[in-house]
PDB file of N, CA, C and O in Angstrom:
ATOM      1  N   UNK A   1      81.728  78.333 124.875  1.00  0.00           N
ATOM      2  CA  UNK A   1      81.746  78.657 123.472  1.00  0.00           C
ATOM      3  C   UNK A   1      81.973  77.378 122.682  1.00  0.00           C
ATOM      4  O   UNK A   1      82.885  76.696 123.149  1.00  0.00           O
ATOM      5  N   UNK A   2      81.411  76.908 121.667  1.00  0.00           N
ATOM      6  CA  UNK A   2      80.862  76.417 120.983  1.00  0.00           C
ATOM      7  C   UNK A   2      82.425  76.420 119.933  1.00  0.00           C
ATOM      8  O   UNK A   2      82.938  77.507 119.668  1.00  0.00           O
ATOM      9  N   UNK A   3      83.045  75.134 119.424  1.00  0.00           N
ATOM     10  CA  UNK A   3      83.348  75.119 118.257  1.00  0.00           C
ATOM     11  C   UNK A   3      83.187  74.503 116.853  1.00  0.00           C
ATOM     12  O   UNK A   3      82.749  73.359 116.735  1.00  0.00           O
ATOM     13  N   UNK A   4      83.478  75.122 115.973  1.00  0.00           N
ATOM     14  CA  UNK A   4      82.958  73.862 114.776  1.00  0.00           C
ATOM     15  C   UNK A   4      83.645  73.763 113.752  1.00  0.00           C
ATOM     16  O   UNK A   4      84.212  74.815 113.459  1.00  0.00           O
ATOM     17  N   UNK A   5      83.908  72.557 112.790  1.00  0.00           N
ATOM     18  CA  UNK A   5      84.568  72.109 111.941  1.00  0.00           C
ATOM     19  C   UNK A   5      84.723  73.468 110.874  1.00  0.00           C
ATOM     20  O   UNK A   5      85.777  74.096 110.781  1.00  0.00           O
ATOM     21  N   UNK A   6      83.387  73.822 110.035  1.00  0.00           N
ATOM     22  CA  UNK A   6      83.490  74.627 109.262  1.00  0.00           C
ATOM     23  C   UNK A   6      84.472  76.088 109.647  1.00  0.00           C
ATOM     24  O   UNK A   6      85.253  76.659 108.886  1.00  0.00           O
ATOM     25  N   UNK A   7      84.103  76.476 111.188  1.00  0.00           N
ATOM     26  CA  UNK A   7      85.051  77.803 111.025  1.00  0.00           C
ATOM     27  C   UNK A   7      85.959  77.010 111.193  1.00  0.00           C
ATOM     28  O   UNK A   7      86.507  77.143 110.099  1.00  0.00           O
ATOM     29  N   UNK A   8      86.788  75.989 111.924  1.00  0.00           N
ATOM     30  CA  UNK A   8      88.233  75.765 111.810  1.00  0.00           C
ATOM     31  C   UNK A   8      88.864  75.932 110.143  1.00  0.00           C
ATOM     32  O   UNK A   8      89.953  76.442 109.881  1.00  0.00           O
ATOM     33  N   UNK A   9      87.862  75.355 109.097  1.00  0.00           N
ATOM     34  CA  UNK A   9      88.594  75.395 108.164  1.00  0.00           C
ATOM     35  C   UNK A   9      88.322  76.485 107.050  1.00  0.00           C
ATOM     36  O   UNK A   9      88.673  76.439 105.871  1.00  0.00           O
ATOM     37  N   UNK A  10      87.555  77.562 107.758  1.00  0.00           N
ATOM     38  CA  UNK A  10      87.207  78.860 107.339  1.00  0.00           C
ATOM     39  C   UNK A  10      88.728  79.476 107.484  1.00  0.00           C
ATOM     40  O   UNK A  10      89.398  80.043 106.621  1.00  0.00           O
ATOM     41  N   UNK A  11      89.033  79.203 108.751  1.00  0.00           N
ATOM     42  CA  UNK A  11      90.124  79.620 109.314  1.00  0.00           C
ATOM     43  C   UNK A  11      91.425  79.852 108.635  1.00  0.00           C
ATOM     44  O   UNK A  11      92.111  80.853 108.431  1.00  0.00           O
ATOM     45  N   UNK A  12      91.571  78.130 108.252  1.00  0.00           N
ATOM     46  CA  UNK A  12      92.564  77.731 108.167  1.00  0.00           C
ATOM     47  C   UNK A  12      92.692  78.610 106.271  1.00  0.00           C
ATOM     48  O   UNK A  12      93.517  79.450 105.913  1.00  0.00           O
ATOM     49  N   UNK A  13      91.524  77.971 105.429  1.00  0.00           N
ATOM     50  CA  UNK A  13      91.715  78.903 104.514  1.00  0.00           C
ATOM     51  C   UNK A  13      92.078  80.584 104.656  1.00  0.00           C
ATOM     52  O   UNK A  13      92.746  81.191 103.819  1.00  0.00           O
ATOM     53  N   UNK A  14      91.444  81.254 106.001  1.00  0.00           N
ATOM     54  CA  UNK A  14      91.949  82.424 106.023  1.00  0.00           C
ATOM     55  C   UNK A  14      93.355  83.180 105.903  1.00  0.00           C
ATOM     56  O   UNK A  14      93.829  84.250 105.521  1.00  0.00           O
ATOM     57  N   UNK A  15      93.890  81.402 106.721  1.00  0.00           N
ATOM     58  CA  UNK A  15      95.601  81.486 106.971  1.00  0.00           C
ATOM     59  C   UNK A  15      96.408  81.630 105.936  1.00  0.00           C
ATOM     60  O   UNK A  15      97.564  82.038 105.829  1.00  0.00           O
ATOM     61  N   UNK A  16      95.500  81.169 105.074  1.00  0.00           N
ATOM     62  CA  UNK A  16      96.586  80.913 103.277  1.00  0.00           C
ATOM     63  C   UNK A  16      96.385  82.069 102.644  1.00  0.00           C
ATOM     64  O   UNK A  16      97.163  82.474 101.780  1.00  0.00           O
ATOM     65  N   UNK A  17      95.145  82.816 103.076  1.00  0.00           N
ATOM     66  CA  UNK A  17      95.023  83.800 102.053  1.00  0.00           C
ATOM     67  C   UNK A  17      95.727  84.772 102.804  1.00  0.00           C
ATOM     68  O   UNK A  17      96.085  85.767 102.173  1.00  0.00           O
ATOM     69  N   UNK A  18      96.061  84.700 104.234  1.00  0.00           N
ATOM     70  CA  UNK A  18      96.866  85.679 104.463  1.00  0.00           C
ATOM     71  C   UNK A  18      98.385  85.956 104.618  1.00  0.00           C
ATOM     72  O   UNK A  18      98.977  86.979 104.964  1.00  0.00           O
ATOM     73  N   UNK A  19      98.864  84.636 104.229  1.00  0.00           N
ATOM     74  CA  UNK A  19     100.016  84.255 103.818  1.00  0.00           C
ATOM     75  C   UNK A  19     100.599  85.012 102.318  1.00  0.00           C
ATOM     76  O   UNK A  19     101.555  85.744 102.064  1.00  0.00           O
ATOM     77  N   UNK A  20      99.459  84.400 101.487  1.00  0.00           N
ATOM     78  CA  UNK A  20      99.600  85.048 100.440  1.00  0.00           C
ATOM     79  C   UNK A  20      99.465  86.806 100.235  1.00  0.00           C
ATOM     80  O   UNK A  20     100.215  87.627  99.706  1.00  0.00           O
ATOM     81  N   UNK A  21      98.298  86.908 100.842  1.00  0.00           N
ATOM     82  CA  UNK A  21      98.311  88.638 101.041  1.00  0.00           C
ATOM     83  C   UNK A  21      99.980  88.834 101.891  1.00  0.00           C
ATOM     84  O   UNK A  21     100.717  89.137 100.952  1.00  0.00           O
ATOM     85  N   UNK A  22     100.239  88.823 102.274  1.00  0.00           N
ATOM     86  CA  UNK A  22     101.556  88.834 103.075  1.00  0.00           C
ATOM     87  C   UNK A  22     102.689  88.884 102.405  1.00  0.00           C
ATOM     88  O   UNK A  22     103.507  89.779 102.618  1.00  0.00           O
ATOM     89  N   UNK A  23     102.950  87.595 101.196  1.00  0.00           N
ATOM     90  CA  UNK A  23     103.904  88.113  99.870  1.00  0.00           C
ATOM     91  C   UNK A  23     103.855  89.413  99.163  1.00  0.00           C
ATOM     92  O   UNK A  23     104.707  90.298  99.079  1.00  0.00           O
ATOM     93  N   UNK A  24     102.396  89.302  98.565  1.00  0.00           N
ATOM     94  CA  UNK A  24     101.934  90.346  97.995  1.00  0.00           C
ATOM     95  C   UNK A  24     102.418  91.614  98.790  1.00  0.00           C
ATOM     96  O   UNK A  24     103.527  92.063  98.502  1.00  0.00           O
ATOM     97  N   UNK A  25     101.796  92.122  99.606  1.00  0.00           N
ATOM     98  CA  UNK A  25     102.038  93.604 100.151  1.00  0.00           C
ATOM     99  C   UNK A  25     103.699  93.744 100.604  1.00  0.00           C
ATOM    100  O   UNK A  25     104.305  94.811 100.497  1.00  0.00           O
ATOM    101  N   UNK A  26     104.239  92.651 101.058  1.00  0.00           N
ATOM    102  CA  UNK A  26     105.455  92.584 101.824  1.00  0.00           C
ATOM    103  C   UNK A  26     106.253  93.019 100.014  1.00  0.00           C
ATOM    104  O   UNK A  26     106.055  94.219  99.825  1.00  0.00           O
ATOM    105  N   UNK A  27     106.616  92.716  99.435  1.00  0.00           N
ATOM    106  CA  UNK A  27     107.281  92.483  98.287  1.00  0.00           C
ATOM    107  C   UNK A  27     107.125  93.993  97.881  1.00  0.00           C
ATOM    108  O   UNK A  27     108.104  94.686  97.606  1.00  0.00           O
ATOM    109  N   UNK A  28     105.650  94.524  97.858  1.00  0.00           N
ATOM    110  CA  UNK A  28     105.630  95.584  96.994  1.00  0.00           C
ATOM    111  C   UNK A  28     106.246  96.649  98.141  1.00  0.00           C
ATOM    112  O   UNK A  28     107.166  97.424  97.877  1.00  0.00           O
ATOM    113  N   UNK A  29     105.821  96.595  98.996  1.00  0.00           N
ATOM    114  CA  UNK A  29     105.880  97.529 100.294  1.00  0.00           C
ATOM    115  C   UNK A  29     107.654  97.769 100.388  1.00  0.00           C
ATOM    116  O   UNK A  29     108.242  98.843 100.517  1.00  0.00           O
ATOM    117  N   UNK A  30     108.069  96.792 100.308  1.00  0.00           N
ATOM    118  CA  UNK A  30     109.544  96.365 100.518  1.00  0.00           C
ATOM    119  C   UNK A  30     110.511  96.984  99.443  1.00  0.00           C
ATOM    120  O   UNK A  30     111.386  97.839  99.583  1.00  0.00           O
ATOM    121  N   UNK A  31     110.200  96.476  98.619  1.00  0.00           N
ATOM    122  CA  UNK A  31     110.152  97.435  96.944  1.00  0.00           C
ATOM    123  C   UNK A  31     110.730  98.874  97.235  1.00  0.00           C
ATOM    124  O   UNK A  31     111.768  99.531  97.156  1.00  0.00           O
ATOM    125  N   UNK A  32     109.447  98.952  97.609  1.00  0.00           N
ATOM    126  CA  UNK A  32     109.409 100.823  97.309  1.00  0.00           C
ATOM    127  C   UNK A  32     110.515 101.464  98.814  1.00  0.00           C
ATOM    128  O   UNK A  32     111.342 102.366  98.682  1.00  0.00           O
ATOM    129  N   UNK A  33     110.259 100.796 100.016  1.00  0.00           N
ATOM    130  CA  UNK A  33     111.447 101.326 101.124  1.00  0.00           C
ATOM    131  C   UNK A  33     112.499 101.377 100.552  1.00  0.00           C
ATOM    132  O   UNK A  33     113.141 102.426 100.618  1.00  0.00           O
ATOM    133  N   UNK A  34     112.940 100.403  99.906  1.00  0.00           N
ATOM    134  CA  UNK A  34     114.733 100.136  99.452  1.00  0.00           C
ATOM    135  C   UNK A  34     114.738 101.132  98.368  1.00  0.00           C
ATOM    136  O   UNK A  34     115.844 101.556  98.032  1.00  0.00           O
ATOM    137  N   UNK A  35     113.648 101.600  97.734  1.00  0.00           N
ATOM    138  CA  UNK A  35     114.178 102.757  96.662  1.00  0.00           C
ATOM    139  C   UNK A  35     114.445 104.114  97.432  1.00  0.00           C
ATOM    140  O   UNK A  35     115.280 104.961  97.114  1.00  0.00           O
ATOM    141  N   UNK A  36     113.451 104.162  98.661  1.00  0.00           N
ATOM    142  CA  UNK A  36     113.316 105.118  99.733  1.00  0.00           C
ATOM    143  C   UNK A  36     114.711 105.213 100.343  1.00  0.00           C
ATOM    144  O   UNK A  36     115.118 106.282 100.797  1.00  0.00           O
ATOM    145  N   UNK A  37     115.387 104.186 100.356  1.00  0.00           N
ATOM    146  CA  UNK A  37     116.628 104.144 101.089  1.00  0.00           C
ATOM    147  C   UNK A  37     117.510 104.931 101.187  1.00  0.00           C
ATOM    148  O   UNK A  37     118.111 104.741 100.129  1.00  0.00           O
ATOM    149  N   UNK A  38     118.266 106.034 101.936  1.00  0.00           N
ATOM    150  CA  UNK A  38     119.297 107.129 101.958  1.00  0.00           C
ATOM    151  C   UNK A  38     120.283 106.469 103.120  1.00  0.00           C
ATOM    152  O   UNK A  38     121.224 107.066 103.641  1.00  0.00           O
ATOM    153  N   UNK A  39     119.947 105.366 103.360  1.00  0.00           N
ATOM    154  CA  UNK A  39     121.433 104.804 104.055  1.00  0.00           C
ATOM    155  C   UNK A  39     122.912 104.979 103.728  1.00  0.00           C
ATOM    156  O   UNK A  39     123.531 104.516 102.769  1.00  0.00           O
ATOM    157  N   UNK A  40     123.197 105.481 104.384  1.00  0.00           N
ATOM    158  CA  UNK A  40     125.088 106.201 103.787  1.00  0.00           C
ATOM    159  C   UNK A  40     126.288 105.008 104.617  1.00  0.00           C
ATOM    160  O   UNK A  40     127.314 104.495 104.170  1.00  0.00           O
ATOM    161  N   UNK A  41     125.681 104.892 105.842  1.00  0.00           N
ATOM    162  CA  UNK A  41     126.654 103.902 106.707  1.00  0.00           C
ATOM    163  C   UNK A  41     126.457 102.586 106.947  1.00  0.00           C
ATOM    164  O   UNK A  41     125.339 102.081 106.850  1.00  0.00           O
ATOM    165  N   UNK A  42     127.462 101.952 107.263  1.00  0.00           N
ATOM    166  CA  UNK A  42     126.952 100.422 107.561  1.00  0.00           C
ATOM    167  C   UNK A  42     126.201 100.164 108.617  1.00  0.00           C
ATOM    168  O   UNK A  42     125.599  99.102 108.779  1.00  0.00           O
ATOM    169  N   UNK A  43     126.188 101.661 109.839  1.00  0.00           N
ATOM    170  CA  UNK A  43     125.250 101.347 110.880  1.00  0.00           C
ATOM    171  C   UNK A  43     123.829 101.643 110.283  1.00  0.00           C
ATOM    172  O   UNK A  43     122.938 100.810 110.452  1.00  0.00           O
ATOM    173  N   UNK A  44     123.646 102.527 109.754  1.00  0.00           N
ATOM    174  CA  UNK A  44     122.522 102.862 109.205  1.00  0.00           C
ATOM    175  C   UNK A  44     121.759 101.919 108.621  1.00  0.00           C
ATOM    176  O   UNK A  44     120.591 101.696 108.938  1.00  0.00           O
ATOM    177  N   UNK A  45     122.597 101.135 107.456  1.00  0.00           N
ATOM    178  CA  UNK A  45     122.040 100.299 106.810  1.00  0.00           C
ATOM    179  C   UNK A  45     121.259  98.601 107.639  1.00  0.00           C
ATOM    180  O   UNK A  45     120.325  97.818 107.465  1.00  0.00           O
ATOM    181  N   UNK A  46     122.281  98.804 108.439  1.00  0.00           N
ATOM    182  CA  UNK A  46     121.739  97.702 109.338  1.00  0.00           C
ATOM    183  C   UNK A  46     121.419  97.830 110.116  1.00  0.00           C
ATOM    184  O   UNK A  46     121.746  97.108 111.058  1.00  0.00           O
ATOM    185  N   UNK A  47     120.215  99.251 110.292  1.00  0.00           N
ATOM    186  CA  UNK A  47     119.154  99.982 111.292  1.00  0.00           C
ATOM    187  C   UNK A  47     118.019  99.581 110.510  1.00  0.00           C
ATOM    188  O   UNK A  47     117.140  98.906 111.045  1.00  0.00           O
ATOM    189  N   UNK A  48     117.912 100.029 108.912  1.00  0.00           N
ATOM    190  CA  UNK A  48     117.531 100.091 107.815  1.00  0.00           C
ATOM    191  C   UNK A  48     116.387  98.708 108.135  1.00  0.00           C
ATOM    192  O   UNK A  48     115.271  98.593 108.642  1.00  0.00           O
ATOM    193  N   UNK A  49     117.378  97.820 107.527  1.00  0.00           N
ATOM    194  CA  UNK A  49     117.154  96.309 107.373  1.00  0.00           C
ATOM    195  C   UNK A  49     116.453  95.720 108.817  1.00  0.00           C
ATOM    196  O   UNK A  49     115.488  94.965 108.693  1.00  0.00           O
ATOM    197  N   UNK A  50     116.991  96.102 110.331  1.00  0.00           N
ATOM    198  CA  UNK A  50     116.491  95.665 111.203  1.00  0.00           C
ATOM    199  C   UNK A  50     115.115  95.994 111.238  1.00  0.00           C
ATOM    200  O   UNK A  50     114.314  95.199 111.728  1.00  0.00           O
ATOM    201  N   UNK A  51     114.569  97.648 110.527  1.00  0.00           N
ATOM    202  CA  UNK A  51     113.005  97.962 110.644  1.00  0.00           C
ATOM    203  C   UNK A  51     112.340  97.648 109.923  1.00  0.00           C
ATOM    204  O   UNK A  51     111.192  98.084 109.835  1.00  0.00           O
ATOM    205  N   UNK A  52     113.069  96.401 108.829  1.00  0.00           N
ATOM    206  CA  UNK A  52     112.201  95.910 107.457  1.00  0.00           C
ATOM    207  C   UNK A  52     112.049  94.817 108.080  1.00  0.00           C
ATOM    208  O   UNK A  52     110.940  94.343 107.831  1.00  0.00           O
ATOM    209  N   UNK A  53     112.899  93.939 109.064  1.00  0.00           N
ATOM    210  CA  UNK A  53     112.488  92.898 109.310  1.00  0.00           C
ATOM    211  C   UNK A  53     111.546  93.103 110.360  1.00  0.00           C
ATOM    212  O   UNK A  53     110.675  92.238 110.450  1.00  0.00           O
ATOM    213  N   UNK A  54     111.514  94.127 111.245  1.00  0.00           N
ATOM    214  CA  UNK A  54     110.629  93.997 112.106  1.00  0.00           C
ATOM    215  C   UNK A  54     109.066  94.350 111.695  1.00  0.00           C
ATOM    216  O   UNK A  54     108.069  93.950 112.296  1.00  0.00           O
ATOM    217  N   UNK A  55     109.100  95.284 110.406  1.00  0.00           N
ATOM    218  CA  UNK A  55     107.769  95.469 109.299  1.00  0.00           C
ATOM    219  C   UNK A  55     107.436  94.099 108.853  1.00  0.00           C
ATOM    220  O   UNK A  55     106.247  93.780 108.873  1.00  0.00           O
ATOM    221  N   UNK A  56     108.203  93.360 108.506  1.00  0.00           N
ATOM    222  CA  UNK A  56     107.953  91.933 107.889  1.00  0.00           C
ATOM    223  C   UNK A  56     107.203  90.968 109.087  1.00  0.00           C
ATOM    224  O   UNK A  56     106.265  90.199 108.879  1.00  0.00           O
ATOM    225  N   UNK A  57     107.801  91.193 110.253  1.00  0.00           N
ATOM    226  CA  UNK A  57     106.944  90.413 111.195  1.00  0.00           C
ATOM    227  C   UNK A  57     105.635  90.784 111.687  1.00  0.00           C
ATOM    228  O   UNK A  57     104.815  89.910 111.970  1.00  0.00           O
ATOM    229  N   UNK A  58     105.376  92.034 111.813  1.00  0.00           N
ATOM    230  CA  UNK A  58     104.515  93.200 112.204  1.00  0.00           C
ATOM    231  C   UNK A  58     103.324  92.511 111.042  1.00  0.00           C
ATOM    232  O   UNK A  58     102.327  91.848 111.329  1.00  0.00           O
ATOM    233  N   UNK A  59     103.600  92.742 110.266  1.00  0.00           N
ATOM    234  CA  UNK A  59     102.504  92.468 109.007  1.00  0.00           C
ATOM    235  C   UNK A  59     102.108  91.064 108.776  1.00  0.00           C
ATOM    236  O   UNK A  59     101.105  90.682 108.174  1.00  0.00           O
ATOM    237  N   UNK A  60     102.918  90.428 109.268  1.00  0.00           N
ATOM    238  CA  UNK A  60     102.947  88.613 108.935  1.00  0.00           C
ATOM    239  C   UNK A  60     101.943  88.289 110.287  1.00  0.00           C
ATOM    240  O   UNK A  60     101.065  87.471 110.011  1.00  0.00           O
ATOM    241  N   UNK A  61     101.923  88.687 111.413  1.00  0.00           N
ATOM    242  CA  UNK A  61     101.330  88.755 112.403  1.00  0.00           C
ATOM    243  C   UNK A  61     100.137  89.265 112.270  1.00  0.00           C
ATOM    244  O   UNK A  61      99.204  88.465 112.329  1.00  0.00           O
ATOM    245  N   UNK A  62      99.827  90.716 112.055  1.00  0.00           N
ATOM    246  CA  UNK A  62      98.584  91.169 111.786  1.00  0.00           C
ATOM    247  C   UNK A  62      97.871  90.178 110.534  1.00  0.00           C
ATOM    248  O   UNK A  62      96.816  89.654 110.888  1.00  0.00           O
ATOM    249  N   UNK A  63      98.378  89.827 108.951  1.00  0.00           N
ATOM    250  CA  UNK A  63      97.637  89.178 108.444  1.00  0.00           C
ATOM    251  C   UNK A  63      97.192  87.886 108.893  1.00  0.00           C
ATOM    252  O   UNK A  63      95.998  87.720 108.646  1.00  0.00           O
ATOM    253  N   UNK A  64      97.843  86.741 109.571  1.00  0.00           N
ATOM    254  CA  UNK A  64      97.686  85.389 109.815  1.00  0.00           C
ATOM    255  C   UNK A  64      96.508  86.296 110.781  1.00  0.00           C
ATOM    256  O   UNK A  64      95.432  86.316 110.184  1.00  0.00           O
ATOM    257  N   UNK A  65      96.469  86.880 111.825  1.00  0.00           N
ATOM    258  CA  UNK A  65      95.274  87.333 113.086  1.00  0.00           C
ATOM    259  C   UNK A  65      94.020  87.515 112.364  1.00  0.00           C
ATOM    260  O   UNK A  65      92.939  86.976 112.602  1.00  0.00           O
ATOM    261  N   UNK A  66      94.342  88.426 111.366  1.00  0.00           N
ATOM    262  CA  UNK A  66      93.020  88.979 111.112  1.00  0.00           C
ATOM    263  C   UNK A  66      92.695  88.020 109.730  1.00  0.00           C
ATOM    264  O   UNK A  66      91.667  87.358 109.874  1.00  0.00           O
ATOM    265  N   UNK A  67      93.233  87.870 108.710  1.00  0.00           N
ATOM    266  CA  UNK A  67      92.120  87.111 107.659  1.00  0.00           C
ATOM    267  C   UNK A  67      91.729  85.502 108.542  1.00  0.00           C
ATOM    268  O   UNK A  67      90.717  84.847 108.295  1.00  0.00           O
ATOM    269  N   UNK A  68      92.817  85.093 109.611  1.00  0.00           N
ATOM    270  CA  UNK A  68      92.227  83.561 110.161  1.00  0.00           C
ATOM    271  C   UNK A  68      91.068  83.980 111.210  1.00  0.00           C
ATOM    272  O   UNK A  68      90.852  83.007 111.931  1.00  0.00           O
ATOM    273  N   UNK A  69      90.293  85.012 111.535  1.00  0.00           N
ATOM    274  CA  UNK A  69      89.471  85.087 112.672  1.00  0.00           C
ATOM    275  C   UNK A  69      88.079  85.640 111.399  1.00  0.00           C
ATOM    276  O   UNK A  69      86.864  85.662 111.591  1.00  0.00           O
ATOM    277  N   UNK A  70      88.670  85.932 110.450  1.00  0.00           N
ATOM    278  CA  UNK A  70      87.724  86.404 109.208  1.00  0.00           C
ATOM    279  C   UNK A  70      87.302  85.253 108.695  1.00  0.00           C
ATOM    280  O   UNK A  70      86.214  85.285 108.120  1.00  0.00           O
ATOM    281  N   UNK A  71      87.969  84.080 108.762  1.00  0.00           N
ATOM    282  CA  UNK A  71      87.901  82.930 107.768  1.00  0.00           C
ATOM    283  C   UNK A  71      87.155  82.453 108.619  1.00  0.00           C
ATOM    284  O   UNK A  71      86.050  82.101 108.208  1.00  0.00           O
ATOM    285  N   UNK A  72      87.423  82.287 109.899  1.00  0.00           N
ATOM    286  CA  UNK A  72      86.368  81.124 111.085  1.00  0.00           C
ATOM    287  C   UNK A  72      85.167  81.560 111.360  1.00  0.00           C
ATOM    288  O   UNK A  72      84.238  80.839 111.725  1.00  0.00           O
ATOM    289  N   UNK A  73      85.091  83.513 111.099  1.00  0.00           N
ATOM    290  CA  UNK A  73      83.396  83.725 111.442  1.00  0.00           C
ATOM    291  C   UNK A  73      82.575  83.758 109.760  1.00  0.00           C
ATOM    292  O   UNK A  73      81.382  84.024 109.619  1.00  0.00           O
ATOM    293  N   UNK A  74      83.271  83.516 108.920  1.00  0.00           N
ATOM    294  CA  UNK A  74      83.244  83.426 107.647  1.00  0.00           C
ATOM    295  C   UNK A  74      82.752  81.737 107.126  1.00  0.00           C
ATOM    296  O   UNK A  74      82.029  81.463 106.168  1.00  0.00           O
ATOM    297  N   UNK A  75      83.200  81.077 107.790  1.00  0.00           N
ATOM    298  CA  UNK A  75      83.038  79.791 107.897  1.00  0.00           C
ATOM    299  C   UNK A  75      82.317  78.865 108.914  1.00  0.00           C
ATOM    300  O   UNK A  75      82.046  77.665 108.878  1.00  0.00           O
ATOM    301  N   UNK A  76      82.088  79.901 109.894  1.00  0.00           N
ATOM    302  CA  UNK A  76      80.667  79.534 110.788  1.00  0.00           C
ATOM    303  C   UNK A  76      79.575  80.131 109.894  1.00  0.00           C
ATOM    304  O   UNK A  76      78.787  79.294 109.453  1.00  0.00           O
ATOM    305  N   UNK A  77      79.459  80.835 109.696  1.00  0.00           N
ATOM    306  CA  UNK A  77      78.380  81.830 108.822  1.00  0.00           C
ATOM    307  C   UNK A  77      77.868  81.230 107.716  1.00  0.00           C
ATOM    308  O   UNK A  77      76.702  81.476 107.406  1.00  0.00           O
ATOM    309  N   UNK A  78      78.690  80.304 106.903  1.00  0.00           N
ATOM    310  CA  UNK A  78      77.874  79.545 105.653  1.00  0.00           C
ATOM    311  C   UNK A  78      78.174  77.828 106.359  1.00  0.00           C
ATOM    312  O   UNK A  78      77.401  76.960 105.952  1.00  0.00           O
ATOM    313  N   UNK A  79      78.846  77.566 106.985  1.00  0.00           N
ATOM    314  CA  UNK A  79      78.775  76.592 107.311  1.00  0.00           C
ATOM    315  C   UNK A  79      78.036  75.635 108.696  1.00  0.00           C
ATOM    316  O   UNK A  79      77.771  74.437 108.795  1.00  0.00           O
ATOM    317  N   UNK A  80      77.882  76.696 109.565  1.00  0.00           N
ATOM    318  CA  UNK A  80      76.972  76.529 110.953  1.00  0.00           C
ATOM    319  C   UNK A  80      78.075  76.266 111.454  1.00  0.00           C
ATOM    320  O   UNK A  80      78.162  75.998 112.652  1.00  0.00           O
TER     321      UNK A  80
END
């Protein structure tokens, strides 16, 4: 397999935009759980928080995967 400059930096732009998509949804998404929140105990709450951070990684993972493999066939595609 064949690599080339343009998708690397198809890529790499993909990475930023999915960084940024990543604020975006994380913030709003995040938002609205903590209004969702019926945590009463301190165990609870820091059950709570452990499944926001593990949503926060979950999503930070899926975006960097998928807009950087979007950006490199995105960037082979106009760029050869």
């Amino acid at each position: 397999m064949e690599y080339s400059l343009p998708g690397f930096v198809g890529a790499f732009v993909g990475v930023v935009i999915g960084v940024i998509n990543y604020g975006v949804v994380i913030s709003l998404v995040e938002a609205r759980l903590r209004k969702l929140d019926r945590s009463n105990t301190p165990v609870e709450r820091e059950e709570f928080e452990h499944k926001l951070s593990l949503m926060r990684r979950i999503v930070l993972g899926i975006d960097v995967v998928a807009f950087s493999m979007v950006g490199y066939w995105f960037g082979r595609a106009i760029g050869g």
